[in-house]
N, C-alpha and C positions, 0 to 999 in steps of 0.2 A: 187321571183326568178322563173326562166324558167328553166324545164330540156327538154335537149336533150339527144335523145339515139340515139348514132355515127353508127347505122348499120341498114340493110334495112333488117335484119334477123326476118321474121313475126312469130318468136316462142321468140324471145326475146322482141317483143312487146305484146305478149301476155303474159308473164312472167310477165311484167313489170307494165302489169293490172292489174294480181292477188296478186302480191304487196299492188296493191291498188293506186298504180302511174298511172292514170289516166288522168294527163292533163298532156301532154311530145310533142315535137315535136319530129318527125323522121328526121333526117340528113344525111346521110351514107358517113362513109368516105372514099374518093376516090383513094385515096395511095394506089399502089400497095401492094401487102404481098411478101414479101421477107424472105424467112425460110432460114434463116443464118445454116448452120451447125455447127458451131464453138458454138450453144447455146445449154443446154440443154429444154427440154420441155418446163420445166418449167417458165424457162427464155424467151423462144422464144414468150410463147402466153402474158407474162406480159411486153416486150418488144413491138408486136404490138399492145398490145393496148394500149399504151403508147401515140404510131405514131396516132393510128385513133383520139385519146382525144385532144391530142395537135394539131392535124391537125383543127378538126371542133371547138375547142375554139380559134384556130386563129383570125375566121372572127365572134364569138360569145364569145369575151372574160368576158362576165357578167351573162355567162348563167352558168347552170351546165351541167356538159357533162359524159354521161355514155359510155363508151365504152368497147367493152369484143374482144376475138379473143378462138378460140377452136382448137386444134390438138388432133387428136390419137395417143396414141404411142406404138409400138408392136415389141419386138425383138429388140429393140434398133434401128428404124424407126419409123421417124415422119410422117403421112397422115393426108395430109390436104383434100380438095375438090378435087374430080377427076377431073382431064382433059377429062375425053370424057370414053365413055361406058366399052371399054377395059381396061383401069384406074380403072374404080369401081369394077370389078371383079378381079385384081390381089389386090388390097384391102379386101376386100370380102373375098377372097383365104386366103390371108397373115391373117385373123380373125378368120378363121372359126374352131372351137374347141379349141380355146385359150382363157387366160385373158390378154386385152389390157386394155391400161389407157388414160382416157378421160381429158385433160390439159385446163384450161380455165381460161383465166389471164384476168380482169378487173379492169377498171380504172377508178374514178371519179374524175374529176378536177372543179374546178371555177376559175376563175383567175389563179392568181398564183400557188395554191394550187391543188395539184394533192395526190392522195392516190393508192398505185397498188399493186394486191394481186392477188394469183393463188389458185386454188381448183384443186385436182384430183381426178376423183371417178373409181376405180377398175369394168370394164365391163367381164364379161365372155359371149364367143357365145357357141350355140352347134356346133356340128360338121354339115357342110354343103355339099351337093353334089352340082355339077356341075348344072345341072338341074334347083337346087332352088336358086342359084344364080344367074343364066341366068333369071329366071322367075323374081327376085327380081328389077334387073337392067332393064329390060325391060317396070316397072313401069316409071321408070324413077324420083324416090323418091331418090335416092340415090344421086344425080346428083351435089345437092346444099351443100351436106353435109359431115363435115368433118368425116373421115373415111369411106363416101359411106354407111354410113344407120343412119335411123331417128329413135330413141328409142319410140320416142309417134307418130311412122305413123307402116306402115306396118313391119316396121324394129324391133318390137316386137318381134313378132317370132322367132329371132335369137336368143332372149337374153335369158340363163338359168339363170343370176343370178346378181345384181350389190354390189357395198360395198363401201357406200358414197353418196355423192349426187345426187340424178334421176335428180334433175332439171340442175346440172351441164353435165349430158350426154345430157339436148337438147340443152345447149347453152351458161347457165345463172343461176352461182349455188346463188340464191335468196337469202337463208338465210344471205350468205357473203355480198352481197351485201347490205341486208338491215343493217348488221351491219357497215357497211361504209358510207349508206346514213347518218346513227344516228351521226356521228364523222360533218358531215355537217348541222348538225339540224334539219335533215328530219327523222319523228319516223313515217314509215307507218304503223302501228295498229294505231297509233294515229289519221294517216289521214283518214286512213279504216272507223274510228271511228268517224268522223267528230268529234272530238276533239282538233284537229291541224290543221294549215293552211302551208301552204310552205314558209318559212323565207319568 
């Protein structure tokens, strides 16, 4: 069996390393995201990746397909990726001395068979001034990323505190996921371990 992971996000291929998932192709799925309002969170991110898994097992219907999608959500709004620098700082703004929740809904399918599950891990920022968020934006780190900061690049500094899973605030809450891989016969400590081979 081949895994693919449905996004060209270089912190969920690195996730997906330290798993111990080591031979995967990258695919990224090319469907727009469409943030329905009528969903909550929760539903929205386990809904796109829904769309990306069935989209790339389309034309790889024998492979296995990972796919995830992440929003922020703060005050009863959804942020996803900024549109453009001005975007990342009323983001930013909208974050700064508060606790927002990090939503990340993924999917594994083979064929027929598809499993979709959400994680959300409670993020608190400190209070931020104008200044260090101009600075922050100006890296231009924020840019790719949902809610306009990265918890494992410079976007540390913002953070006072989380409650849940770190590895779900960069993208890719692991532990869930290796427990979904196991429902498909993939046990990564066991691959880790060179104990196990991939069905």
């Amino acid at each position: 069996m081949k895994i693919i992971l449905a996004s060209q996000s270089p912190r969920r291929r690195e996730l997906l390393e330290r798993m111990g998932l080591s031979a995967f192709q990258v695919i990224p799925a090319r469907g727009e995201e469409v943030m329905d309002p009528s969903l909550s969170p929760e539903q929205l991110v386990e809904e796109l990746s829904r769309r990306k898994a069935a989209e790339v097992a389309a034309t790889h219907p024998d492979q296995l397909v990972i796919a995830a999608d992440t929003v922020v959500a703060v005050g009863g709004q959804v942020l996803g990726k900024p549109r453009d620098p001005e975007d990342a700082v009323r983001m930013l703004t909208a974050l700064s001395g508060r606790e927002h929740t990090v939503h990340t809904g993924i999917t594994v399918r083979l064929g027929g068979r598809a499993v979709t599950e959400a994680e959300a891990t409670a993020v608190r920022f400190r209070p931020l001034t104008g200044e260090e968020i101009a600075c922050y934006v100006s890296t231009g780190e924020p840019m790719d990323k949902a809610g306009a900061y990265g918890i494992q690049g410079l976007g540390c500094v913002l953070v006072e505190g989380i409650s849940g899973d770190y590895y779900n605030v960069m993208g890719l809450p692991v532990c869930r996921l290796a427990q979904i891989l196991s429902r498909f016969g993939i046990h990564t400590l066991a691959l880790a371990a060179n104990k196990e081979r991939l069905p």
